[in-house]
N, C-alpha and C positions, 0 to 999 in steps of 0.2 A: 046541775049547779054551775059548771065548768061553763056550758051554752048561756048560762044565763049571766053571768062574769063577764063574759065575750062582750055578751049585747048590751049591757050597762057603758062598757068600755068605751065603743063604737059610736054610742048616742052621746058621748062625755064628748067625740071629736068631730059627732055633727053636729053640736053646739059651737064649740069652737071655730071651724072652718066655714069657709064658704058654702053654697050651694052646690055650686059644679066640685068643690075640693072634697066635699062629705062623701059625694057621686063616686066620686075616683076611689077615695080612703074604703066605701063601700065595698067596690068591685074588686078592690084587693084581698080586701078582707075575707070575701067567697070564696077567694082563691087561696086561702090560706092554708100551709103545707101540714098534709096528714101527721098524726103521730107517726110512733118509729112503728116497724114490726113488732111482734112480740118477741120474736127471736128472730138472729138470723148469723149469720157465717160467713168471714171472710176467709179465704182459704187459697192454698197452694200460689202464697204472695211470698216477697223477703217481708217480712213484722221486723222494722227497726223500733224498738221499744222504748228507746232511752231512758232505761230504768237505771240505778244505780250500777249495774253491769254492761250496761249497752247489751242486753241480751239480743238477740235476733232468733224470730220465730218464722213458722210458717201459715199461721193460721191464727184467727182473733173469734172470740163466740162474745153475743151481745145479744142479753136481754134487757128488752125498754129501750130504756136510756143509759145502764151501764154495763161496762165491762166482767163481763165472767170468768173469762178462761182465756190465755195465751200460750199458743204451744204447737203440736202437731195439726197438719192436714188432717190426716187420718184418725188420730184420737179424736178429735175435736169433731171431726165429721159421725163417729158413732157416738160419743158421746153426747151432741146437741143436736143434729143433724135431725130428729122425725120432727117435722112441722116448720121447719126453720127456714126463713128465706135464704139461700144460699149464693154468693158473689165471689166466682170463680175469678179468683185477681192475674192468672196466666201468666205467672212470673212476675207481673208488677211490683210495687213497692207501696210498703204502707206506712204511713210514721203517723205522730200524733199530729190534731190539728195547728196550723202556724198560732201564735200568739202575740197580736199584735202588743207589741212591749211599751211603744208609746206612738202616739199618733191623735190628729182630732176628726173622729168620725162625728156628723157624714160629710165632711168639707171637702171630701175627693168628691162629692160631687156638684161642686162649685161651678162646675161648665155649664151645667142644668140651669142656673140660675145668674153665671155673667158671662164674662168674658176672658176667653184663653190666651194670656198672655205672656206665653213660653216658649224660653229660647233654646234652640241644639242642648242636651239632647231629649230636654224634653217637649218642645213644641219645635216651632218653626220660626216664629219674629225673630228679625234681625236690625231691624232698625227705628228709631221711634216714628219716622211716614207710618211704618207698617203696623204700629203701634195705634198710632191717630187714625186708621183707614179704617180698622178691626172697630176702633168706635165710635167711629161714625157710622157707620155699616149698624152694628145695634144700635144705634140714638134715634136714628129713623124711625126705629120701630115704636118707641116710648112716648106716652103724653109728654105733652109739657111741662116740667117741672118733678118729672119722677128721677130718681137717682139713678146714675149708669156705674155699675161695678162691674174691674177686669180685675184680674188676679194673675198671680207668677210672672209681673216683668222682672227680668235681672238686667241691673244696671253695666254690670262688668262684662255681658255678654252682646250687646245691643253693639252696633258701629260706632255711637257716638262716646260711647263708655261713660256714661254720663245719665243720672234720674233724668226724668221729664220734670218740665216744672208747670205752677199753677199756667200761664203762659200755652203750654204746648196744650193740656188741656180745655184751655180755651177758648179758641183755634177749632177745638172738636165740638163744642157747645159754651154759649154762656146761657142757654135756657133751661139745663139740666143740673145740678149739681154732680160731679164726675169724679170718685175714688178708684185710683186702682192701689191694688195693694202690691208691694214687693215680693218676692221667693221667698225671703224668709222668713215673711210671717211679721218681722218686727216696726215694718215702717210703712208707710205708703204715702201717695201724693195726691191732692185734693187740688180742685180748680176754684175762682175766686165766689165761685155761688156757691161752693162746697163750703170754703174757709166761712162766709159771711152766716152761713145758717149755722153752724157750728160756735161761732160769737169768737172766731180767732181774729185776729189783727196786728199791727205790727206791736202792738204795747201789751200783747200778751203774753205774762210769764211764763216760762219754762215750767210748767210742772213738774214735781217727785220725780224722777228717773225718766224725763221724755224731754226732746227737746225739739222745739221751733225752730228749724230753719230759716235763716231770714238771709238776704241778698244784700248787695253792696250797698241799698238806699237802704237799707231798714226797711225792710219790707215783706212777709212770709215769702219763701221759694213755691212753699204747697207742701214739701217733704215735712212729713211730722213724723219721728223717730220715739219709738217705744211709748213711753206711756201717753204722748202728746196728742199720738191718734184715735186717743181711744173716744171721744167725743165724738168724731165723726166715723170711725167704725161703726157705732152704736144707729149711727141713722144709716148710715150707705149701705148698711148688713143687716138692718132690720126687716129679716122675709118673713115675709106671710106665711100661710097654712099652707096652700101652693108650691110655694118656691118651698119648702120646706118637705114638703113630700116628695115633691122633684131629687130635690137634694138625697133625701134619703135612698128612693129606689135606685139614683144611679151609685152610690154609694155601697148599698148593700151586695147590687150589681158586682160593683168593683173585686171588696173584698171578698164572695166567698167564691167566684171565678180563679181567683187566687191563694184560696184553701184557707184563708185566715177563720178560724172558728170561734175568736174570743176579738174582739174588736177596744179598740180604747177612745173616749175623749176624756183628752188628757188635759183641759182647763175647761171645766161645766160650772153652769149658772144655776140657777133654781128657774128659772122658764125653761133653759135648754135640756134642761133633767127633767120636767115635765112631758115637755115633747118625745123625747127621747123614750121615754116610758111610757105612752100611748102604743106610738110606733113599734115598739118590742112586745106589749101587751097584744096587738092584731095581727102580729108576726108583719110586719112589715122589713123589720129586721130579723133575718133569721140566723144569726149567730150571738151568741154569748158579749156582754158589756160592758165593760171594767172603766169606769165611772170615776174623777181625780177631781172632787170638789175643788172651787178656787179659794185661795184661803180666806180673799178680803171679803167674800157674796157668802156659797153655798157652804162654806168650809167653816166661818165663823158664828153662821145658825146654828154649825154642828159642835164646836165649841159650847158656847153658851145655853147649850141644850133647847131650843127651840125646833128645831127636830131631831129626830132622833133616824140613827142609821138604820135600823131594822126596819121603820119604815118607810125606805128610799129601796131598798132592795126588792127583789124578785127573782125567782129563780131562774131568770137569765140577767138580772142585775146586779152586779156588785159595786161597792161603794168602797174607793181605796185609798190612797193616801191622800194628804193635802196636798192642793198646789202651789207651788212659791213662783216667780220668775224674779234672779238675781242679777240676769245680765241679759244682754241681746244675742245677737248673730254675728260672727265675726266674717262675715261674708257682706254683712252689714254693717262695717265696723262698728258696730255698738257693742259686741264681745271684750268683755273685760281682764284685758292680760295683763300678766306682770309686767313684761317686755315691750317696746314699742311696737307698733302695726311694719314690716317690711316696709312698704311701700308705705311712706305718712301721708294722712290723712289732709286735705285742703294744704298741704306743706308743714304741717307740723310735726316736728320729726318726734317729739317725746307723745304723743298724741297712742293711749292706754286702751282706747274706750270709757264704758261707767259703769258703774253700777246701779242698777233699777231700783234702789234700797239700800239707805246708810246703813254702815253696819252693826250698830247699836239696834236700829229697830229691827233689823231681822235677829239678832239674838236674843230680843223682846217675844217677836212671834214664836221662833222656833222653841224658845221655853217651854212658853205656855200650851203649845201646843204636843209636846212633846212630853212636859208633867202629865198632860191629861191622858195621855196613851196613844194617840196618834201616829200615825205613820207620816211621814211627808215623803213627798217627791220634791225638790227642789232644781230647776231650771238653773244651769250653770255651765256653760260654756268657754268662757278666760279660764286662766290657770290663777286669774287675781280674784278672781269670783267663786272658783272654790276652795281655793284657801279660806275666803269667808265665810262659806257653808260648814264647811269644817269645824273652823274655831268655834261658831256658832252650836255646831250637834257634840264640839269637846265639851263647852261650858255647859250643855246642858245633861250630858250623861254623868258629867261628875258631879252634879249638884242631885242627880233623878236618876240610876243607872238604870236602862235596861236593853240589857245583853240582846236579845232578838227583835228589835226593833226595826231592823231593815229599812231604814230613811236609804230615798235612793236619789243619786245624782243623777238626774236627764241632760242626756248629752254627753256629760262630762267632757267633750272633745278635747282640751286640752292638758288632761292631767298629766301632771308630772311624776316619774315614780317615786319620789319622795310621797306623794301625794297618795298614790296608792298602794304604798306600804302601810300612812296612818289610815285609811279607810279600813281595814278589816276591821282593827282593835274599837271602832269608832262604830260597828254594826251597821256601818253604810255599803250601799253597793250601787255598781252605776249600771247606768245604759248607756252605752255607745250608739251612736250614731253613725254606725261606721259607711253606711252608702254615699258620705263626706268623701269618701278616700275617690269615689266614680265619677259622682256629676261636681266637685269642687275642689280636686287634689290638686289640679293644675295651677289654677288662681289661689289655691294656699300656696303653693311652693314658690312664685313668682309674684306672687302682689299680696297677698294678706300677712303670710308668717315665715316666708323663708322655707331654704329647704332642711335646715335640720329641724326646727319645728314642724313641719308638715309632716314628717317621715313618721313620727311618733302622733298624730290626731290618732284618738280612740281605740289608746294603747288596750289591745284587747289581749294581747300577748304578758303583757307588763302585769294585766291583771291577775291570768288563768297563771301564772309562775306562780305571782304571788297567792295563789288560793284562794282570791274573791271570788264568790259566784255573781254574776252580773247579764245581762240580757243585751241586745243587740235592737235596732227599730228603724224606723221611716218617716216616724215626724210627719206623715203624709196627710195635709196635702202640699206639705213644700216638697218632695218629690211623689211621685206615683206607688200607689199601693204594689209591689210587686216583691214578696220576700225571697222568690228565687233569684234575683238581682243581689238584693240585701244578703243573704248566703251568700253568693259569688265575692261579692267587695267584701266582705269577713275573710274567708279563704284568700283570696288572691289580689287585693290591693291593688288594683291598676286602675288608672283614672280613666277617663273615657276616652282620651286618646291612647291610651293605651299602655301610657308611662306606669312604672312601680313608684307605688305610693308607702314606704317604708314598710316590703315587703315581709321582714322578718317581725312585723307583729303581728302575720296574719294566725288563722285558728286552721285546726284541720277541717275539714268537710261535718263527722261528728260532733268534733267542739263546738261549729260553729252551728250547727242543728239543735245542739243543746240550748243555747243561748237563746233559741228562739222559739222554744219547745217548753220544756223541764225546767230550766231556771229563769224562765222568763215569770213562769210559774209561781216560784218557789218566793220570784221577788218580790212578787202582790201576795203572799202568803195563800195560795190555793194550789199548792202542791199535792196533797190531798184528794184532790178533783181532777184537773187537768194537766196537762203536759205531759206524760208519758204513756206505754199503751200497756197498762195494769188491771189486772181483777180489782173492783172496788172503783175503779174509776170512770168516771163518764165518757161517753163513748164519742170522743172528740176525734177525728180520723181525717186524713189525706191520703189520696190516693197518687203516687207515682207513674208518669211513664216507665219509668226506668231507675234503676238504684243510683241513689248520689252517689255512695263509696266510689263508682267506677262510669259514674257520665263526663265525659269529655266536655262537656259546660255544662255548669250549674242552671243558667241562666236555659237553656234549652229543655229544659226538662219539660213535658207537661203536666197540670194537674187535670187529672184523669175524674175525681169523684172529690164530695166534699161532704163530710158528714157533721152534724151539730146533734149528740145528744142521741146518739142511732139512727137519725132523720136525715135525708141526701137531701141537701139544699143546692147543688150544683152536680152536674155530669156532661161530661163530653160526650 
């Protein structure tokens, strides 16, 4: 029945796809990764368990796909040992597997399908020449008239410190339409066959929380900021079955090379949740899903009961909170603060940011969603943006209480501890973004927020005082899938030059494993299942070089083995 499940699955995406894309999705598919053993043994490893105790064992027994028994070598080995695959760990180190806590899979792998255009320290461009060279170099290759997409310029990093404009992209083609998108995800610049097919112009309004860029004649720059791009995101990012498979496998690639065993996108559509879910069905992703409907598409079908979440799910899909976005990137100045930007903005010294959503309709949404039983996740970055989330989840728990509701802050970078004193009482809990403190502590401290607001981005210290449980993440693909990085900038706060980035909020090595383990868990309400290495729980595993408690860098560490479910999906 199972074989014959597969092959219904399979002929669903050689309907779909191309001929050569069916060809590919085919040969994957053959190659698709065995079940687990029936049993097997890891043994005489450190077992950091991070259970309610931080226990530490030496041995883990795993039948199928979950956990049986944690504890001795030696018991363990006579205890389960006849028939059992046995994996001598030789002092290695075992923890549970990462959990990506927020991120949008498979956009890491974007390189599959545009172009890389990232500065120190995550690529190499340094100037927009090198910017225009990289796309011309791909436009070559393109029919006439197909769209050319690059991703991760950073404006503040480039020589000229300064976007491109429609202009520079011009220069690179007028026979192509040409988006590249920003670092952070919230803006990007469009050339004038981009603008023209898109139906932008200098008389078009500012939409809802995005805004037009326009130049001293009245005229678009190209920069369209938050909600403004999404018109021509919608065509420059509209991949095929191809680019879409591309995307996945380097993706997949990525993360579990990197131990992550529970993957997230963290804003899905109803075609991206379809795909998504072929792809998982043929094991072309071989780790676990955690799925953040958007609220205004997939998230408000689920409202109005037009489908229903049971069936969206799979037992490697889960279907989690709703998604909101309330503000932009403060890297982007479109982060919504209380305070002015350090550095203003075009010279505007009181110059705040905005917010994405007046805050009448968002305490509209979050109501309604929120009566209904709902989890949200809400995007919030300013400390003026989540004050508004706040108000928003106060008026709706005193009108609707419920106590274990876990709505959670993504990002939260800015919070103030006033701010995260009222989140407990409020059953919210954040994620930190704290790998902010590596690749953007600098440019907080000196151009976006100062140095005493920098020192406090993604108070994770402020938090664990005050008792919130809260997760830690990567938001990847605005920086690289890599959580042994994201560990280090948790513990030790130093930007990439190496400065401290308000060093006494960092966590210890544990804490900060927790966060990215166990309560990462606990914050999408599958504590139960994953994040720690428990009898009863699915056999979610990484394998260590060596122990964090006592590695001289985080970041050096290697992963050795990657388990999903008792199944080794990566090995060194």
């Amino acid at each position: 029945m199972k074989l014959l499940q597969r092959f219904r699955t399979v002929l669903l995406i050689l309907l779909a796809a191309s001929v050569l894309g069916a060809l590919v999705i085919y040969v994957v598919w053959r190659q698709a990764l065995p079940p687990p053993p029936a049993r097997q043994l890891f043994v005489h490893g450190v077992v950091l368990t991070v259970d309610a105790n931080d226990r530490v064992a030496s041995a883990v027994a795993i039948e199928g796909d979950h956990i049986v028994a944690v504890g001795d070598s030696d018991d363990l080995l006579q205890r389960y040992g006849q028939g059992a695959e046995v994996h001598d760990l030789k002092g290695r180190t075992l923890i549970p597997g990462f959990i990506d806590a927020h991120s949008h899979f498979p956009s890491s792998g974007l390189a599959a399908v545009g172009v890389d255009l990232n500065s120190p320290p995550i690529g190499t461009l340094t100037s927009l020449a090198e910017l225009q060279a990289r796309l011309r170099d791909r436009v070559a290759t393109l029919p006439k008239g197909q769209w050319l997409f690059g991703f991760g310029y950073d404006d503040s990093l480039i020589q000229e410190r300064r976007h491109p404009t429609r202009q520079d992209l011009d220069a690179v083609s007028t026979d192509h339409p040409i988006y590249v998108f920003h670092i952070s995800g919230h803006m990007g610049v469009v050339n004038s066959l981009g603008l023209k097919l898109a139906g932008i112009n200098r008389n078009t309004p500012n939409p809802p929380g995005g805004i037009i860029v326009h130049d001293s004649q009245g005229e678009p720059t190209g920069l369209l900021q938050e909600n403004a791009g999404t018109a021509v995101q919608k065509l420059a990012m509209n991949f095929g079955a191809l680019d879409f498979l591309k995307m996945v496998r380097q993706a997949s690639a990525d993360y579990a090379t990197q131990g992550v065993t529970t993957a997230q996108n963290g804003a899905t559509d109803s075609r991206t949740l379809k795909a998504l879910t072929l792809a998982s069905q043929t094991h072309l992703i071989p780790m676990r899903l955690e799925i953040w409907p958007l609220w205004n598409e997939l998230g408000r079908n689920l409202l109005e009961g037009k489908v229903k979440r049971a069936d969206l799910e799979t037992d490697r899909i889960s279907v989690g909170p709703i998604k909101f976005f309330t503000d932009g990137s403060i890297q982007g100045y479109t982060g919504y603060l209380g305070h002015p930007y350090h550095q203003p903005y075009h010279g505007d010294k009181d110059y705040r940011g905005f917010p994405t959503m007046p805050p009448e309709e968002l305490r509209a949404w979050v109501k309604r969603y929120h009566d209904a039983g709902f989890q949200l996740a809400l995007h919030s970055n300013g400390d003026a943006a989540i004050d508004e989330v706040l108000d928003a989840i106060a008026a709706a728990q005193k009108d609707h209480p419920l106590p274990d509701i876990r709505h959670i802050l993504v990002h939260a970078q800015m919070s103030r501890l006033d701010q995260i004193e009222r989140m407990s009482a409020l059953s919210v809990t954040p994620s930190f973004f704290s790998a902010h403190t590596y690749y953007w502590g600098d440019r907080h401290r000196d151009i976006f927020l100062g140095p005493e607001r920098a020192r406090n981005i993604s108070p994770t210290r402020w938090a664990k005082n005050a008792g919130l449980r809260f997760s830690v993440h990567l938001d990847t693909p605005v920086v690289p899938m890599n959580p042994r990085l994201l560990w280090w900038s948790t513990v030790n706060r130093l930007s990439s030059s190496g400065r401290p980035i308000g060093p006494e909020q960092g966590l210890t090595v544990m804490e900060a494993l927790r966060a990215m383990t166990a309560d990462a868990a606990w914050q999408i309400h599958r504590e139960a299942q994953i994040g720690s290495i428990e009898p009863g729980k699915l056999a979610d595993l990484v394998v260590l070089s060596e122990d964090p408690r006592s590695a001289k860098d985080l970041r050096d560490m290697q992963v050795m083995r990657t388990v999903v479910g008792g199944t080794t999906i990566y090995s060194r």
